[in-house]
C-alpha positions in Angstrom: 27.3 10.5 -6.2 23.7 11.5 -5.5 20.5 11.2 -7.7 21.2 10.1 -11.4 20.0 12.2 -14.3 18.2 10.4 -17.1 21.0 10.0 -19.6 23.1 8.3 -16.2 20.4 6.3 -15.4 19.3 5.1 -19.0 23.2 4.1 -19.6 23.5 2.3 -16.1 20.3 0.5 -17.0 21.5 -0.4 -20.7 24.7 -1.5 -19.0 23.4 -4.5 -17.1 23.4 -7.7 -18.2 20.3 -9.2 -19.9 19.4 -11.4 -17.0 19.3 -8.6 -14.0 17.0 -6.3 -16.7 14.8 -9.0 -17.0 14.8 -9.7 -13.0 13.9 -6.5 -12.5 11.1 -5.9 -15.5 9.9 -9.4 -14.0 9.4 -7.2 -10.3 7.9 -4.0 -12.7 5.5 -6.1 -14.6 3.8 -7.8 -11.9 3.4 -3.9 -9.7 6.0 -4.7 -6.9 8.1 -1.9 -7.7 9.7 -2.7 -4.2 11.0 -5.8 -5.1 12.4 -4.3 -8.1 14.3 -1.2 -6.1 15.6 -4.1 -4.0 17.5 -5.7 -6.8 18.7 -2.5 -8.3 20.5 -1.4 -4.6 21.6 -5.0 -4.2 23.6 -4.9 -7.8 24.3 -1.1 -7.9 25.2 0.2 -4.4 29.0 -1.2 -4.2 29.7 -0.7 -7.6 27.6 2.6 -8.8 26.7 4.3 -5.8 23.3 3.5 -6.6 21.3 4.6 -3.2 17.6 4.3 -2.9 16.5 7.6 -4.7 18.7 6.4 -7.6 17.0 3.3 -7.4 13.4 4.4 -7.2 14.2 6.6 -10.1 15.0 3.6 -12.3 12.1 1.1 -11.1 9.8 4.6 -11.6 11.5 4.8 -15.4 10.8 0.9 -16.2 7.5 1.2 -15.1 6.6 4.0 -17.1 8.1 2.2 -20.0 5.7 -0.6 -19.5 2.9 1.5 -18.7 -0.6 -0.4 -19.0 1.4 -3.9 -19.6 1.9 -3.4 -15.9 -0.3 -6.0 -13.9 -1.6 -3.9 -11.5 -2.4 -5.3 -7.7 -6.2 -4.6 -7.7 -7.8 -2.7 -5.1 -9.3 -4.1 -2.1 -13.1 -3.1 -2.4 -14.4 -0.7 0.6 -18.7 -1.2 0.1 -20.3 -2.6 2.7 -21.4 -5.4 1.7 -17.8 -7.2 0.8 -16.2 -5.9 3.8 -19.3 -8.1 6.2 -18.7 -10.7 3.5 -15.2 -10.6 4.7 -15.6 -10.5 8.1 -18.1 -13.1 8.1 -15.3 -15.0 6.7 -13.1 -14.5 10.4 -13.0 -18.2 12.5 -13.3 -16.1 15.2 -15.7 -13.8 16.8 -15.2 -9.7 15.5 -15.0 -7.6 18.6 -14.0 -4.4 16.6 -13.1 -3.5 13.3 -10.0 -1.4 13.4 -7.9 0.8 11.0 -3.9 1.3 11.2 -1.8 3.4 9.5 1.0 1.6 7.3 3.4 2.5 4.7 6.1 1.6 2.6 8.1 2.9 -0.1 5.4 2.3 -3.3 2.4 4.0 -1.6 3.7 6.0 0.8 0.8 6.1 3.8 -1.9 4.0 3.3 -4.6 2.3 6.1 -5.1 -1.2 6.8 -8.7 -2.4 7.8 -8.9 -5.5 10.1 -11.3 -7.7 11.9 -9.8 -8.4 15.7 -11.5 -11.4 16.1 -11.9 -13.5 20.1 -11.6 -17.2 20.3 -9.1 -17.0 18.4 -7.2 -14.0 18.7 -6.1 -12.6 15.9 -6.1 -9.9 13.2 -7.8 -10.2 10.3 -7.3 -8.5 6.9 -10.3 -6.9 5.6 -8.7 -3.8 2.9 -6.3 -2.1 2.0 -6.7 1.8 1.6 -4.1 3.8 -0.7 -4.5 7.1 -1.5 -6.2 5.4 -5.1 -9.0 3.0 -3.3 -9.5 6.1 -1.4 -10.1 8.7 -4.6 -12.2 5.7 -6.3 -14.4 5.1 -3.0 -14.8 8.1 -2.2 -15.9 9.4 -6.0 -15.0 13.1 -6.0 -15.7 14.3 -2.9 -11.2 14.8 -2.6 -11.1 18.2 -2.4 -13.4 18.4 0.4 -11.2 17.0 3.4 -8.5 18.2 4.8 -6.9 14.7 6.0 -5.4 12.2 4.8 -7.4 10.5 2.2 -6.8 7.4 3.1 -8.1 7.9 6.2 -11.2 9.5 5.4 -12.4 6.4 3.0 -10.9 4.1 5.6 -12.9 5.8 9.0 -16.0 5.9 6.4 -16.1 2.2 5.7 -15.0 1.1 8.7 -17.5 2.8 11.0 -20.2 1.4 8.5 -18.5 -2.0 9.0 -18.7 -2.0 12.8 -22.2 -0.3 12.9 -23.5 -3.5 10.9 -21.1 -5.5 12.8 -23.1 -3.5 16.0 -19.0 -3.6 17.4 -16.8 -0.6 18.2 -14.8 0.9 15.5 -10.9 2.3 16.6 -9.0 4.3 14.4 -6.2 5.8 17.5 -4.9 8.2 14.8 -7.5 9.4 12.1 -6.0 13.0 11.4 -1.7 12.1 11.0 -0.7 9.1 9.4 1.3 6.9 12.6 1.9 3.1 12.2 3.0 3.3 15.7 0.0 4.7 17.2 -2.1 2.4 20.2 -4.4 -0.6 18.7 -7.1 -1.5 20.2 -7.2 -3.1 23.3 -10.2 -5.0 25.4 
């Protein structure tokens, strides 16, 4: 079938029985437009063809409909001081303050900051950088880098982080977005 127009998708939508509408206004409403695309494949693959375009489509239409009634996930701050708040936070010891690459359907690419703590060993979330913390950190300087956003704000506040920190900072793949590039290792 392919991807719906409007008018197709506005009738599928009007089509649906009051209680999926409001399943999936309940996933728009609180920002998790992925849950939402989830519940429109799983009710309109078999029986409309409705593939993951379609779908994204109609989660994108509902959300526009709600507009600033959305409840939007906040932003995870980047200045110094509530990252070391953060990482002061870690049961274990912070040998370096890493950043991955991640990604998902919503954001596309966006970087994770952690904390990889010793005794215990583990991984601790310190931010999360989409291409929005990025803009808002950053304040206007955009234009001015040729990578990835994301990345820039992410190698900027982590490198701060582990300078305080006095650890090493990795980032194993700063100029492409890879969530399958190395992570650190002792």
């Amino acid at each position: 079938m392919g991807i719906m127009n409007k008018a197709a998708r506005t009738a599928w939508w009007e089509g649906l029985p009051a209680g999926i509408r409001e399943e999936i206004d309940g996933y728009v409403l609180q920002d998790s437009l992925l849950g939402a695309v989830r519940v429109i494949t799983s009710v309109g693959l078999v029986s409309h063809d409705i593939g993951l375009g379609t779908a994204q489509l109609i989660a994108d239409d509902r959300a526009l409909h709600y507009g600033d009634r959305i409840a939007r996930t906040p932003e995870s701050p980047l200045d110094l001081e509530s990252l070391a708040y953060r990482a002061a936070g870690c049961v274990g010891r912070v040998v370096v303050v890493e950043a991955v690459w991640d990604g998902d359907t919503v954001h596309d690419w966006f970087v994770r900051l952690l904390a990889v703590t010793a005794d215990p060993a583990e991984d601790v979330h310190l931010a999360t950088v989409y291409w929005s913390t990025a803009e808002r950190y950053l304040g206007g300087e955009e234009g001015h880098h040729p990578r990835h956003l994301a990345a820039v704000a992410a190698e900027r506040a982590g490198r701060a982080l582990a300078a305080h920190l006095s650890v090493p900072f990795h980032f194993a793949s700063p100029d492409t977005p890879d969530d399958e590039a190395p992570r650190w290792r002792p």
